[in-house]
C-alpha positions in Angstrom: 253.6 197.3 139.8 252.7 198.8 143.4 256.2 200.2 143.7 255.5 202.0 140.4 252.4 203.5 141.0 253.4 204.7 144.6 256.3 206.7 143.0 254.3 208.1 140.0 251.9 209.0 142.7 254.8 210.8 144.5 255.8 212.8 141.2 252.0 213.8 141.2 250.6 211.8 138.5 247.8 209.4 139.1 249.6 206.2 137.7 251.9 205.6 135.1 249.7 205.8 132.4 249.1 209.2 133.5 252.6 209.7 133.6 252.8 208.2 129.9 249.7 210.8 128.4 251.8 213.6 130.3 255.5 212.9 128.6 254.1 212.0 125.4 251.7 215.4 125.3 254.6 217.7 126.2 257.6 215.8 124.0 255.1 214.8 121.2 254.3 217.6 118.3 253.2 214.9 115.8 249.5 214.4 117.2 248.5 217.2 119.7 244.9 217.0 118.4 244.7 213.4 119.2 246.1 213.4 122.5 243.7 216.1 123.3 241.1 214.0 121.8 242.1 211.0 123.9 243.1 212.5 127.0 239.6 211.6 129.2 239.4 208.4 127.4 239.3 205.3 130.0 243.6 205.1 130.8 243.5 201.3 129.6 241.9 202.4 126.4 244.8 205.0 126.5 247.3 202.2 126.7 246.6 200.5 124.0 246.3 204.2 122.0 249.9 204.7 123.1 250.7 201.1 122.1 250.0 201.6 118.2 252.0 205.3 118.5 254.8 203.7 120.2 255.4 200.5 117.4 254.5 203.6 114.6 257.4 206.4 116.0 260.2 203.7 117.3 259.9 201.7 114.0 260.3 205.1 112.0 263.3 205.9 114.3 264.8 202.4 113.1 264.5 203.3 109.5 268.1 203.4 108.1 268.2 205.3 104.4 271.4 203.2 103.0 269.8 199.8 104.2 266.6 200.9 102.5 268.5 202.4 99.5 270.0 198.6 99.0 266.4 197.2 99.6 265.3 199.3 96.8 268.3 198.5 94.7 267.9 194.2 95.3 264.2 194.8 94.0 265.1 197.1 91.0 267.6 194.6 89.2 266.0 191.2 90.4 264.6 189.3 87.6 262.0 187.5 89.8 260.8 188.5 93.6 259.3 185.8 95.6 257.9 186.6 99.1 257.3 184.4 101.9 255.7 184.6 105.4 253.1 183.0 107.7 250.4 183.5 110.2 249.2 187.0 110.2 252.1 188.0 108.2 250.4 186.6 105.1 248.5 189.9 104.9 251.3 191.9 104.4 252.9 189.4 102.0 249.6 189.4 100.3 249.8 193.0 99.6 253.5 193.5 98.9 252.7 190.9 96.2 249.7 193.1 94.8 251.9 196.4 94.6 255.0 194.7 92.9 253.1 193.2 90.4 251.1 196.5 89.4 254.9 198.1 89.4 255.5 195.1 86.4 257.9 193.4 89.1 257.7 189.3 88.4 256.9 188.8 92.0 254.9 185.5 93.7 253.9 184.9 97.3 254.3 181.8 99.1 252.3 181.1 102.8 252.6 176.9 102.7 255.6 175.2 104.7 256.6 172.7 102.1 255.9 175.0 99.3 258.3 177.0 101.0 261.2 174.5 101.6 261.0 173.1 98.2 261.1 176.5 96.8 263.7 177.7 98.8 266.1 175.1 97.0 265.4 175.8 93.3 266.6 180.1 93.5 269.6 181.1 91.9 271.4 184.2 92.0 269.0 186.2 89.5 266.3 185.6 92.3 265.4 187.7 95.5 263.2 186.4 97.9 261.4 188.8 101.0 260.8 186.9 103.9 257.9 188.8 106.3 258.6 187.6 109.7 257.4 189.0 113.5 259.6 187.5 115.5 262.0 185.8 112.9 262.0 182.6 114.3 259.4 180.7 112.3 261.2 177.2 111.2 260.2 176.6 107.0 261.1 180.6 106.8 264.6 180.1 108.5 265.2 176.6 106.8 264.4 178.6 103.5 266.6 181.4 104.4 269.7 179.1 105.2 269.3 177.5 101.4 269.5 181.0 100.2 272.4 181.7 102.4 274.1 178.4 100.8 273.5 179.4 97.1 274.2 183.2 97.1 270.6 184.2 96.7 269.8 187.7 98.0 267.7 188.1 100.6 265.4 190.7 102.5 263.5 190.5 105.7 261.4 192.5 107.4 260.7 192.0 111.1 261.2 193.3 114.7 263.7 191.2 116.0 266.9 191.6 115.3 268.6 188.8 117.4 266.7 186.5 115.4 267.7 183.6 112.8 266.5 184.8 110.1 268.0 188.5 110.9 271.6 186.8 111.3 271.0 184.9 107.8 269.4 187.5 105.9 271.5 190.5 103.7 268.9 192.8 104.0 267.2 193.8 107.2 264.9 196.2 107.6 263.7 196.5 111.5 260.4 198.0 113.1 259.7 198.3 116.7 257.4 195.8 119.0 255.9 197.0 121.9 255.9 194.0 124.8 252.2 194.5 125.5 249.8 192.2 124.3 246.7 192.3 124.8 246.2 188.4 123.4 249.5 186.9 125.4 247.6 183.5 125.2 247.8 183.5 121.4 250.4 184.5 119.1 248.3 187.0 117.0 250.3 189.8 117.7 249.9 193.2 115.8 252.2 193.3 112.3 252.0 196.8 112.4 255.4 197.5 112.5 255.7 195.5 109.3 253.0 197.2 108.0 254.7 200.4 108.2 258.0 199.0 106.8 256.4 197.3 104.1 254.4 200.9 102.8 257.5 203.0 103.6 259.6 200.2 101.6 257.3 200.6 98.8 256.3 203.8 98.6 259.8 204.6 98.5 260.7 202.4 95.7 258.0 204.2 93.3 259.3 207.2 93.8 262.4 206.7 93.6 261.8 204.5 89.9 258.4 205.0 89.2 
């Protein structure tokens, strides 16, 4: 950390979150009333500003339009959509649930680990299942995705990691970006706001392209 700070304070800024407000403010178009906005803020406070922008632009630079042309294609001609996901994920799930079913979309959500298992072994090839994962790693989700895997059931995810299981077993991927800070690295309740832009993009995108 010193050895940073000495060399942003040798390229004249006064610490690398200075150097951060300064590269973003002259590369950046999208927000320059913001940034103006912000720019006297406390420079932690800043951080954590630059935090949210950072997960928002790097998961829209991820977006890939024929991986989210087949997303919208699996959930057009699926005869039933089942969604799973955990922790804070369950929000998004939640939602994405909500949305499908006002679209007329035969869609259920499923949060509970055994629910999850014994449901993952009853889907056949007329299902799709959405698994909502952070990190991709969470054992019932992966278990459940391997079962689809083994009887040919489509599959989406979304998440941020793709070197994860549940990428690997999954047909589907759409990625979003998460930053390495946490404010909470005690806790896992990491921000899902990169799947909370995926998931909106994902569906807003399938109404206008059917609805």
């Amino acid at each position: 950390t010193s050895t940073i700070v000495r060399c942003m304070k040798k390229l004249h800024y006064r610490g690398f979150t200075d150097f951060k407000f300064q590269f973003v403010s002259e590369k950046s178009q999208q927000f320059p009333e913001a940034l103006e906005k912000i720019k006297n803020i406390d420079s932690q406070i800043q951080s954590a500003i630059f935090k949210n922008q950072e997960e928002v632009t790097n998961t829209i630079n991820y977006l890939d339009s024929s991986i989210i042309e087949d997303a919208l294609v699996a959930v057009r001609y699926s005869k039933k959509i089942t969604i799973f996901a955990r922790g804070f994920s369950e929000h998004i799930s939640n939602e994405m649930t909500v949305k499908l079913q006002l679209l007329d979309k035969h869609c259920e959500e499923h949060t509970d680990p055994n629910i999850i298992r014994i449901k993952a072994k009853k889907f056949t090839r007329d299902d799709l299942v959405i698994f909502v994962s952070l990190n991709g790693e969470t054992e019932e989700l992966v278990e459940a995705a391997q079962f689809c895997k083994r009887n040919n059931v489509k599959t989406i995810l979304l998440t941020t990691n793709k070197e994860s299981s549940l990428f690997q077993l999954c047909d589907i991927n759409l990625q979003g970006y998460k930053s390495k800070q946490s404010f909470f690295p005690d806790y896992e309740v990491r921000s899902r706001l990169p799947l909370q832009v995926l998931a909106r993009i994902f569906l807003d995108a399938y109404v206008i392209r059917f609805n």
